[in-house]
ZADO-1210 file (C-alpha; in nm, 4 decimals, padded with zeros to 6 digits):
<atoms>
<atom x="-08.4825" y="03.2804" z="00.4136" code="UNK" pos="1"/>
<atom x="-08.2552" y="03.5782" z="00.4600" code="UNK" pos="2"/>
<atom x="-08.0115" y="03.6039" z="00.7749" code="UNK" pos="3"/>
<atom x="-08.0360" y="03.9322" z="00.7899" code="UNK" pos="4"/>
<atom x="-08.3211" y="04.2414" z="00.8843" code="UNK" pos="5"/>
<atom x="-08.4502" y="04.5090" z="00.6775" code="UNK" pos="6"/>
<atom x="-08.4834" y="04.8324" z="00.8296" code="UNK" pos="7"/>
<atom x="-08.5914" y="05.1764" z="00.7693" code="UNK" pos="8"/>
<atom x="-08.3226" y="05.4971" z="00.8131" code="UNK" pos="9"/>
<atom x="-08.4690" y="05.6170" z="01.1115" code="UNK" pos="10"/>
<atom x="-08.4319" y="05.2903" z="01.2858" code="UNK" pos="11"/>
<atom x="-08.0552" y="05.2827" z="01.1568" code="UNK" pos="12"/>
<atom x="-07.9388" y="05.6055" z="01.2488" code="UNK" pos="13"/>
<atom x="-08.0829" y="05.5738" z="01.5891" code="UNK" pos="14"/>
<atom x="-07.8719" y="05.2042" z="01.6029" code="UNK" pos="15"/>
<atom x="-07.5673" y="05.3974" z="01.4237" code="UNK" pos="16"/>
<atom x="-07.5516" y="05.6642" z="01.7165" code="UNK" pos="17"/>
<atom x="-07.5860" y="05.3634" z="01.9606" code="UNK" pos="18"/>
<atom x="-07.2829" y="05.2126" z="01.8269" code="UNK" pos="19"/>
<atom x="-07.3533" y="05.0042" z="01.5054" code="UNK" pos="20"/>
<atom x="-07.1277" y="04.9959" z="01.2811" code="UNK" pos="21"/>
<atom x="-07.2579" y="05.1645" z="00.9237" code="UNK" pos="22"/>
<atom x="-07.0836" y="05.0128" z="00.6564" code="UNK" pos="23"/>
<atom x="-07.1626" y="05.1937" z="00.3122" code="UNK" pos="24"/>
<atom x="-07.0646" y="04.9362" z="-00.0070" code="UNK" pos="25"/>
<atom x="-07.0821" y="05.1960" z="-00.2701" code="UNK" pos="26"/>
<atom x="-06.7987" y="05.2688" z="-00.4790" code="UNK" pos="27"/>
<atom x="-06.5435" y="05.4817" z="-00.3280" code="UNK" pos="28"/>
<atom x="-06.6216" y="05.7722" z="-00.5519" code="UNK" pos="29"/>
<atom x="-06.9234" y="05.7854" z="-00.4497" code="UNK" pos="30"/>
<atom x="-06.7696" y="05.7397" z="-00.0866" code="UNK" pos="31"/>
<atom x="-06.5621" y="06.0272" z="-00.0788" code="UNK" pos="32"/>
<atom x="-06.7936" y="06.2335" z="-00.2292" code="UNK" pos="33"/>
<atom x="-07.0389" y="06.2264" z="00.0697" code="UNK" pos="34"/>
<atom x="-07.1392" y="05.9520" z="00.3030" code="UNK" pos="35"/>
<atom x="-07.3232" y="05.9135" z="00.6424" code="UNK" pos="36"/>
<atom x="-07.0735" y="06.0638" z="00.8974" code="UNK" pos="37"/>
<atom x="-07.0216" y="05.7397" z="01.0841" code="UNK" pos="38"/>
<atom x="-07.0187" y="05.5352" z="00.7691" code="UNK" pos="39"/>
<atom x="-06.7135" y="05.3152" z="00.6354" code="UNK" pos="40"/>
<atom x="-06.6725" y="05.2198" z="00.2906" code="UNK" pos="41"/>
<atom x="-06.6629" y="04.8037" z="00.2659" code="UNK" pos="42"/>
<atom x="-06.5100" y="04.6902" z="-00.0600" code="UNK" pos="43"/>
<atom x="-06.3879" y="04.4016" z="-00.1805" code="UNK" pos="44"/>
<atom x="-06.0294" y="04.5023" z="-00.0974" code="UNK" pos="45"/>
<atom x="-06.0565" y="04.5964" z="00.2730" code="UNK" pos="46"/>
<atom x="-06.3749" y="04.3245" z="00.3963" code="UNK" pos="47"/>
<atom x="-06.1706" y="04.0548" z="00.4779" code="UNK" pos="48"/>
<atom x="-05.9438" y="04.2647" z="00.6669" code="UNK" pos="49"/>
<atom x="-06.2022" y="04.4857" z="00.8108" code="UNK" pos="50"/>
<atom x="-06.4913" y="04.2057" z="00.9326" code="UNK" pos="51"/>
<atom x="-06.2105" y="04.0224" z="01.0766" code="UNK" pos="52"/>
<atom x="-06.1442" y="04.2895" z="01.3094" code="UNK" pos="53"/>
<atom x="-06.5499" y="04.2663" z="01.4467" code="UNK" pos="54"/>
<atom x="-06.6799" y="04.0794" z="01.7078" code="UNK" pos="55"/>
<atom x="-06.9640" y="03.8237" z="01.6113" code="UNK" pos="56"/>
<atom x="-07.2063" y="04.0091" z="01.8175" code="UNK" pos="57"/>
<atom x="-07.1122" y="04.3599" z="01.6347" code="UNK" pos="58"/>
<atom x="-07.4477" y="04.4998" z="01.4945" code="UNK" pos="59"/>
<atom x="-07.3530" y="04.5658" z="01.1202" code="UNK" pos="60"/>
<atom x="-07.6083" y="04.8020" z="00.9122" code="UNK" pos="61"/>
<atom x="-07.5296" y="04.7789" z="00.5326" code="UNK" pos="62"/>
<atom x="-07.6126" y="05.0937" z="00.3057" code="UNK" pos="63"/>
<atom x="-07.5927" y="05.1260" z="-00.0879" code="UNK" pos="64"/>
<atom x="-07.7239" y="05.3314" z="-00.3495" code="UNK" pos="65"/>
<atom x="-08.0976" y="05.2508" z="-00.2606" code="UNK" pos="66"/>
<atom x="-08.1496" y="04.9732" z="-00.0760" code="UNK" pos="67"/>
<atom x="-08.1001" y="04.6995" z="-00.2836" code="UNK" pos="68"/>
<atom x="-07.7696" y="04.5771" z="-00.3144" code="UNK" pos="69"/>
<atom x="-07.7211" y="04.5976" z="00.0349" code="UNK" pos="70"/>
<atom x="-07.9646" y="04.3043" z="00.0873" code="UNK" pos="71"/>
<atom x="-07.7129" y="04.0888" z="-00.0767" code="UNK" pos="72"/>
<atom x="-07.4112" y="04.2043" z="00.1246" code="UNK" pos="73"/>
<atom x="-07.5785" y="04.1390" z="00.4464" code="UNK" pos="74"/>
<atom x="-07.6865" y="03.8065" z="00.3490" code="UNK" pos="75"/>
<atom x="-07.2753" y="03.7488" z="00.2607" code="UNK" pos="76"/>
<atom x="-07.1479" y="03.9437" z="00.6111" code="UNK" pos="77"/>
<atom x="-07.4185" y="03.7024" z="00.8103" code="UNK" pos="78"/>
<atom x="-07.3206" y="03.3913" z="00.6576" code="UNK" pos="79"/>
<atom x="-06.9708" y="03.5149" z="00.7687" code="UNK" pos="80"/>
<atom x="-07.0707" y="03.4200" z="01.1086" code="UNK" pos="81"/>
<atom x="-07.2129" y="03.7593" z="01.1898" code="UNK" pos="82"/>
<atom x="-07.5290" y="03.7578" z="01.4179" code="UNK" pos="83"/>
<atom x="-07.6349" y="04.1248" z="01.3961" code="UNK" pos="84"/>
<atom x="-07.6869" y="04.2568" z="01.0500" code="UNK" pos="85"/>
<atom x="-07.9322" y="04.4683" z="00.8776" code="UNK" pos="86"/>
<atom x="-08.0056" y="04.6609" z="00.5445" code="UNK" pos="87"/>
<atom x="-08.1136" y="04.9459" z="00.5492" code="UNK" pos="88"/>
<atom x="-08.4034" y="05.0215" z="00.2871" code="UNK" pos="89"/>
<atom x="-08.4160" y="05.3273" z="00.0423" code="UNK" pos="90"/>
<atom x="-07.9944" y="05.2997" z="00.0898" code="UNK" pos="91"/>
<atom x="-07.7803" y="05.6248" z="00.0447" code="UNK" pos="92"/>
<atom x="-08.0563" y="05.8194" z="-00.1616" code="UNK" pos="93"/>
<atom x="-08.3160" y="05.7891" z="00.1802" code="UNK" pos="94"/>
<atom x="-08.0752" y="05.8587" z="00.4467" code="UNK" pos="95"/>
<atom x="-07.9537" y="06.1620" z="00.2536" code="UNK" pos="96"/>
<atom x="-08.2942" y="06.3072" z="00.1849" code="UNK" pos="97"/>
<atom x="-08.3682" y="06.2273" z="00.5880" code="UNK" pos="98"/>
<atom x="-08.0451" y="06.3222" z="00.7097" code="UNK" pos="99"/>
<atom x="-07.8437" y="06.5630" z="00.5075" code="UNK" pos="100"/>
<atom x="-07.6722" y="06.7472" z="00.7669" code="UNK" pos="101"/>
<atom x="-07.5476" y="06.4153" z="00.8031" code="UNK" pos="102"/>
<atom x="-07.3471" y="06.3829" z="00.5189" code="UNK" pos="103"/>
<atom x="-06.9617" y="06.4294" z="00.4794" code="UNK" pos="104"/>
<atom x="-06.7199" y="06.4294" z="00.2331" code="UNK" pos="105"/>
<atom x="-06.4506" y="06.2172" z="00.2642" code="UNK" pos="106"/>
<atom x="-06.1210" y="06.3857" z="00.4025" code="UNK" pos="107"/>
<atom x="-05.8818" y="06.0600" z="00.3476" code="UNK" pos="108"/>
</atoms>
């Protein structure tokens, strides 16, 4: 039984400009290339570091490519004690084809 909600774009951009944190997990090509404004890339280099830094009660949305991978790393960031996580369905490829004034390159 997953830990974690699935949830359409429209639904996570309204939490997103509330305050949720948007994490996208795709590559960081990919990343930099364009992304949801508000969105940070999680890797396996910078999670530990980065969902140390979150309180519990954070509400974490997860994107990837298209919806599906991101089930999997919101089952991980909820077993990591984390109360308040989502996926978001249709991933990168939805919220860009909702949203695309939205999306920014990367300027790191």
């Amino acid at each position: 039984m997953p830990t974690y909600q699935c949830i359409e774009c429209k639904q996570a951009r309204s939490l997103s400009l509330d305050g949720a944190l948007l994490l996208d997990i795709r590559d960081q090509n990919s990343f930099m290339q364009g992304h949801p404004s508000s969105a940070k890339n999680l890797n396996n280099d910078n999670a530990p570091q980065l969902l140390s830094d979150l309180s519990s009660e954070q509400h974490i949305l997860v994107l990837c490519y298209h919806g599906i991978s991101s089930k999997s790393a919101a089952e991980f960031i909820s077993s990591q004690g984390f109360n308040n996580v989502a996926s978001v369905n249709g991933g990168f490829e939805a919220w860009q084809q909702q949203f695309p004034e939205d999306i920014k390159p990367s300027s790191d």
